[in-house]
GUDOKOL-388292 format. One record per atom (N, C-alpha, C, CB): x, z, y; residue number from 1; atom name; chain. Coordinates in steps of 0.05 Angstrom, whole numbers, plus 5000, padded with zeros to 4 digits. Glycine has a CB too. Layout:
residues N
     x     z     y   nr  atom  kette
     X     Z     Y  NUM    CA      A
...
END
This chain:
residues 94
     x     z     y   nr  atom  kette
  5573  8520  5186    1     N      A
  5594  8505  5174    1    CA      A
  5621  8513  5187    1     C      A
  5589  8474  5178    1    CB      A
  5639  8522  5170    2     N      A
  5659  8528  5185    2    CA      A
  5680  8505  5180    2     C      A
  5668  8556  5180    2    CB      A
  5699  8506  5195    3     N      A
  5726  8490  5206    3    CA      A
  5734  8480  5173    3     C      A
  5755  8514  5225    3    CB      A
  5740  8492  5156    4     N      A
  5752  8481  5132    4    CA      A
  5724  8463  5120    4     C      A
  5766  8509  5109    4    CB      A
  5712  8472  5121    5     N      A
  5691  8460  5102    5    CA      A
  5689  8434  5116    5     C      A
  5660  8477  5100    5    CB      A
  5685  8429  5132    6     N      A
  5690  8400  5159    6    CA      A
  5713  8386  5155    6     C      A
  5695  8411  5194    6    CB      A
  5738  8404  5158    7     N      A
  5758  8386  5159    7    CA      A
  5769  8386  5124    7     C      A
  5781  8398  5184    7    CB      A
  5754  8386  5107    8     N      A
  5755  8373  5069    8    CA      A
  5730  8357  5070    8     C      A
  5750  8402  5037    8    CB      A
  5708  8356  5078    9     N      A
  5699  8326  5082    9    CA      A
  5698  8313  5091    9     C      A
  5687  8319  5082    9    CB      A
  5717  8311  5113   10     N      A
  5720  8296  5138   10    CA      A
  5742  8279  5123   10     C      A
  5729  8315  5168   10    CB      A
  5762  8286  5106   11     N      A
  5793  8280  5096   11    CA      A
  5785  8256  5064   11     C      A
  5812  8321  5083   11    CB      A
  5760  8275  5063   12     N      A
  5751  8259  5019   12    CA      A
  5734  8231  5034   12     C      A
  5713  8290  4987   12    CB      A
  5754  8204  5020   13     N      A
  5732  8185  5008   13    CA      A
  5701  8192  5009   13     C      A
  5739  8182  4980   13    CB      A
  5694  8204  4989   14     N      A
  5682  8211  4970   14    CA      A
  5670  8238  4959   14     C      A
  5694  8203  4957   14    CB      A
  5653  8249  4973   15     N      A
  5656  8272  4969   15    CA      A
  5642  8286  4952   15     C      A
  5656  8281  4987   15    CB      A
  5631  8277  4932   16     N      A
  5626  8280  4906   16    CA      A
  5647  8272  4888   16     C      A
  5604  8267  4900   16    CB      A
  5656  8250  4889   17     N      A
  5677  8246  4870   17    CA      A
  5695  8268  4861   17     C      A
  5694  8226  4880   17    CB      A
  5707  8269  4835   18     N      A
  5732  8284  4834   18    CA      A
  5757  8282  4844   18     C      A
  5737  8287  4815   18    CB      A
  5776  8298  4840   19     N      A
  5793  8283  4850   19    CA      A
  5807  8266  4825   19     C      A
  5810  8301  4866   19    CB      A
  5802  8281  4806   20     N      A
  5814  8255  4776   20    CA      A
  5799  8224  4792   20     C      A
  5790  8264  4728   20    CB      A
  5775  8230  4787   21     N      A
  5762  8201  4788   21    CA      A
  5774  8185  4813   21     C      A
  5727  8203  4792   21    CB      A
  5782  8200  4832   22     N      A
  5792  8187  4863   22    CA      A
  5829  8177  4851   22     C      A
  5792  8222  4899   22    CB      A
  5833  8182  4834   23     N      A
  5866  8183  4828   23    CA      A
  5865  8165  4811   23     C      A
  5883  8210  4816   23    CB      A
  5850  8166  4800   24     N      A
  5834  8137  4773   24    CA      A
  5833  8110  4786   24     C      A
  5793  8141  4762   24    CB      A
  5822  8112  4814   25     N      A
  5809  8081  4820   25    CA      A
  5834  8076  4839   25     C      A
  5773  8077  4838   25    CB      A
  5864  8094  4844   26     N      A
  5884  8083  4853   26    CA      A
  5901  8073  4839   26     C      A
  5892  8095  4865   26    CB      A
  5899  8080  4816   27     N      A
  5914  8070  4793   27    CA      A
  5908  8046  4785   27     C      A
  5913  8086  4772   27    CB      A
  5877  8048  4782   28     N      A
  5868  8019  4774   28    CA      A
  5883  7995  4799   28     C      A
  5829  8018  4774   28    CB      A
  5881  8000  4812   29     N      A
  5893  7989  4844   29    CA      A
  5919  7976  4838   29     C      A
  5901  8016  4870   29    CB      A
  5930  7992  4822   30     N      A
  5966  7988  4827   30    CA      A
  5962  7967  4799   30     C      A
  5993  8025  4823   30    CB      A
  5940  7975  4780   31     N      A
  5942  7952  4760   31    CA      A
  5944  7923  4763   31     C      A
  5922  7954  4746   31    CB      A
  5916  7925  4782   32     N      A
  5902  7902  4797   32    CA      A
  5926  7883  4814   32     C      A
  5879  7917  4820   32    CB      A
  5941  7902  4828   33     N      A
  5959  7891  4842   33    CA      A
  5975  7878  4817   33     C      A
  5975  7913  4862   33    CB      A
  5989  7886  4793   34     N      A
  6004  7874  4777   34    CA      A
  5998  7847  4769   34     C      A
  6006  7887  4760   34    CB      A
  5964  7849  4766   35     N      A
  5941  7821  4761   35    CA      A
  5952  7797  4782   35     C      A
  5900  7831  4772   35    CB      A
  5940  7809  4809   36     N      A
  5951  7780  4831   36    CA      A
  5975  7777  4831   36     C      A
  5946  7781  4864   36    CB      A
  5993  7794  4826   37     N      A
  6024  7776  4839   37    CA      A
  6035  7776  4813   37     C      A
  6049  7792  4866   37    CB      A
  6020  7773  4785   38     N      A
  6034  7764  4764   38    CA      A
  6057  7764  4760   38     C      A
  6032  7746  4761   38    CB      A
  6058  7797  4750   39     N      A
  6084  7820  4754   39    CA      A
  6089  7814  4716   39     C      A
  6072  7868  4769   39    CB      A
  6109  7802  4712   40     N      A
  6123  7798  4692   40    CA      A
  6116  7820  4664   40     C      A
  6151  7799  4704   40    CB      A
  6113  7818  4636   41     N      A
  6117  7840  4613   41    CA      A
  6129  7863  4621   41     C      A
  6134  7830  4591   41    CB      A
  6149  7863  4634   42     N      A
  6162  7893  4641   42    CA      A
  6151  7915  4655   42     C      A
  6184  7890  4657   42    CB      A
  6134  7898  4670   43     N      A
  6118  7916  4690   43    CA      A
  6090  7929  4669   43     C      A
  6105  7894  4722   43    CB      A
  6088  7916  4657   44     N      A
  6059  7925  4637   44    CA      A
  6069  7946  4607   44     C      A
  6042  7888  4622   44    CB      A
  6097  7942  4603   45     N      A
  6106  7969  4585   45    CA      A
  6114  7993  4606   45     C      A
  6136  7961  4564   45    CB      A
  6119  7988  4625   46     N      A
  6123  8006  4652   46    CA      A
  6099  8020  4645   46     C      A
  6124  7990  4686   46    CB      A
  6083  8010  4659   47     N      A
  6051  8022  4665   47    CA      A
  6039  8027  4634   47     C      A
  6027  7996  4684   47    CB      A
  6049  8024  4614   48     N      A
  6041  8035  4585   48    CA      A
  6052  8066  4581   48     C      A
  6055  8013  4559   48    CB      A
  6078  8066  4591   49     N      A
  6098  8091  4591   49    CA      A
  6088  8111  4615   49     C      A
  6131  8080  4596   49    CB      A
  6079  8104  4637   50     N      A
  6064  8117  4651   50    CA      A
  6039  8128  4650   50     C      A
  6063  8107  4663   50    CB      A
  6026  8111  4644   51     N      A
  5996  8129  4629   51    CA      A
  6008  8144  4606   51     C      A
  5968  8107  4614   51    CB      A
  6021  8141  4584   52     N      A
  6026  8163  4571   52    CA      A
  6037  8182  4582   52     C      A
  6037  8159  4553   52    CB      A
  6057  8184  4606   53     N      A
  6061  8205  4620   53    CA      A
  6050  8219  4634   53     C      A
  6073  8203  4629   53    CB      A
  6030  8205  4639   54     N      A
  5995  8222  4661   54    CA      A
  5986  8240  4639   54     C      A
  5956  8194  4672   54    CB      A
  5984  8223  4617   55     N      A
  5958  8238  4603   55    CA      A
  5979  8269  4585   55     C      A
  5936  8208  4572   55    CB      A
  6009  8267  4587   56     N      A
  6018  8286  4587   56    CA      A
  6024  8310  4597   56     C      A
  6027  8280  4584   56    CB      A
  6028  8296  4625   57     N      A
  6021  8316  4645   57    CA      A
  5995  8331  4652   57     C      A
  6026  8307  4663   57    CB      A
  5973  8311  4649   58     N      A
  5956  8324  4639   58    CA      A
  5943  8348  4629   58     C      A
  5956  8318  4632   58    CB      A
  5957  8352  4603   59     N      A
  5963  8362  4573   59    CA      A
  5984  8381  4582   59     C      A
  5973  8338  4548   59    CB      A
  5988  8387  4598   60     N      A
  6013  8413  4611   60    CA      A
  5997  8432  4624   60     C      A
  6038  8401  4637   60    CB      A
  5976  8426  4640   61     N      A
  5966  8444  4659   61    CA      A
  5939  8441  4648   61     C      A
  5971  8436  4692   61    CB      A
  5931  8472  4651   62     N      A
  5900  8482  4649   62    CA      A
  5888  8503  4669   62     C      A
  5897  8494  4621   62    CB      A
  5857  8496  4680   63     N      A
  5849  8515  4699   63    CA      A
  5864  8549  4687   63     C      A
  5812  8512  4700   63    CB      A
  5866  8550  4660   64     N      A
  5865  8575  4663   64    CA      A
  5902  8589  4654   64     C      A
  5836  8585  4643   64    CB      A
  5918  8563  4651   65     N      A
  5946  8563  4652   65    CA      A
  5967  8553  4674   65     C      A
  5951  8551  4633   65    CB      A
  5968  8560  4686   66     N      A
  5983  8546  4708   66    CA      A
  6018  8546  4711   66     C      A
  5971  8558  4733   66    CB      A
  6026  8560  4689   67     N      A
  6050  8572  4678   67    CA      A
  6070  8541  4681   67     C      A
  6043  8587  4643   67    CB      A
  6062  8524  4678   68     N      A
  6081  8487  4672   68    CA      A
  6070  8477  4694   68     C      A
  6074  8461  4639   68    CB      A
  6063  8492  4708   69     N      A
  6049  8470  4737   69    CA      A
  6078  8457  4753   69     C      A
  6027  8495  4770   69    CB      A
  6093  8468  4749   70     N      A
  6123  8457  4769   70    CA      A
  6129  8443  4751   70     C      A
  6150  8478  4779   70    CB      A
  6136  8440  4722   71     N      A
  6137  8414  4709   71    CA      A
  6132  8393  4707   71     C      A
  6135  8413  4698   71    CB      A
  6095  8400  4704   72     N      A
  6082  8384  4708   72    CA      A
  6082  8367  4738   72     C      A
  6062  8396  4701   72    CB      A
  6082  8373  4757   73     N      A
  6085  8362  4788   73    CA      A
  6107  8350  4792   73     C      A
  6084  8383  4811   73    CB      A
  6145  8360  4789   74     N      A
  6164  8359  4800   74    CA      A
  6178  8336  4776   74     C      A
  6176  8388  4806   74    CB      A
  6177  8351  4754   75     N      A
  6194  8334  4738   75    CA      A
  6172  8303  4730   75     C      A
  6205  8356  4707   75    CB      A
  6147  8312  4715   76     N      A
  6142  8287  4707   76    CA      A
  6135  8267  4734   76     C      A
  6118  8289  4686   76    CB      A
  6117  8280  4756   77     N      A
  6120  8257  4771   77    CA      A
  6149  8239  4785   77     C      A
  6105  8265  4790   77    CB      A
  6166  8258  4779   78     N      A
  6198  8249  4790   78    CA      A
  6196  8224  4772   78     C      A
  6230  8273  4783   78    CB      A
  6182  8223  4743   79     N      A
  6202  8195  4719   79    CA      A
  6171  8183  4722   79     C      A
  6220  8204  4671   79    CB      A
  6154  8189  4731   80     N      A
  6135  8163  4736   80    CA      A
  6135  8158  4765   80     C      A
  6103  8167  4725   80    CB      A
  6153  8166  4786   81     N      A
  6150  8152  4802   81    CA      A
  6182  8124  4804   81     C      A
  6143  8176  4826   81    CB      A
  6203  8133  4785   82     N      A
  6222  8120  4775   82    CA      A
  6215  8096  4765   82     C      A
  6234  8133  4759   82    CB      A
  6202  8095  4744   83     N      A
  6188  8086  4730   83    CA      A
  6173  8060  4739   83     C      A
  6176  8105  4725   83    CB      A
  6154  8069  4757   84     N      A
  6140  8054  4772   84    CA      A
  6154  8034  4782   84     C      A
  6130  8067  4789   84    CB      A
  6174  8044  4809   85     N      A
  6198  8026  4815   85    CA      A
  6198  8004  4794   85     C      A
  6227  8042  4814   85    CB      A
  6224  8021  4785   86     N      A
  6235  7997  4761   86    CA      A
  6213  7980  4749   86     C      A
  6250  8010  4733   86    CB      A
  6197  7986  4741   87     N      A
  6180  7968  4724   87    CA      A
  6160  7942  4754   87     C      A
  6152  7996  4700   87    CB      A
  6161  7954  4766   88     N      A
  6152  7933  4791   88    CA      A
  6173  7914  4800   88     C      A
  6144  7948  4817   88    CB      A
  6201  7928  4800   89     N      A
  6219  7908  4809   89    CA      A
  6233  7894  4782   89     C      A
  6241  7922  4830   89    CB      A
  6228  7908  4766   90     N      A
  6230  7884  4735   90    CA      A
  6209  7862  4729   90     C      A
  6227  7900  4705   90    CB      A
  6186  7868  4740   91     N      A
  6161  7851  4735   91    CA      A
  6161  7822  4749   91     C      A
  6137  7867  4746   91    CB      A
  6176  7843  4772   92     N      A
  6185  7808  4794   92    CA      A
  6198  7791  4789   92     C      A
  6199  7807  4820   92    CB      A
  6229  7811  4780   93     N      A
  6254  7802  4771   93    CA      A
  6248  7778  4744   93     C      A
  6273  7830  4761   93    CB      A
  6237  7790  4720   94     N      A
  6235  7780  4697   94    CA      A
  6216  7762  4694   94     C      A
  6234  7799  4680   94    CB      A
END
């Protein structure tokens, strides 16, 4: 066993999981969170506009294209992590 192989299952949850599936049950998380502290309508078109922005980003990058990978990473996570914000501190607000 060498050093990398140790220190990537030493680091994974889960080490079967994917990493989609590990990025899935944090999301669900941040939903969940919206559930208990009864985060206002704003926060739930937030997180509507966000998943369509995942599943776009998504839809940018392929194992065998990697050509929009800086798009995909820099720009869309820049307006869903905006996004996020605002729609959490509107959820409270509103």
């Amino acid at each position: 066993m060498t050093w990398r192989s140790t220190a990537r299952t030493a680091c994974t949850p889960c080490p079967r999981a994917s990493g989609s599936l590990r990025r899935s049950a944090r999301r669900g998380s941040v939903a969940l969170l919206g559930v208990m502290l009864a985060l206002g309508p704003l926060f739930w078109v937030g997180w509507l506009v966000v998943v369509a922005l995942l599943v776009y980003e998504h839809s940018l990058v392929s194992p065998g294209d990697l050509s929009r990978l800086d798009v995909a990473f820099f720009n869309v996570n820049g307006y869903i992590a905006v996004i996020v914000l605002a729609s959490v501190v509107g959820g409270l607000w509103w």
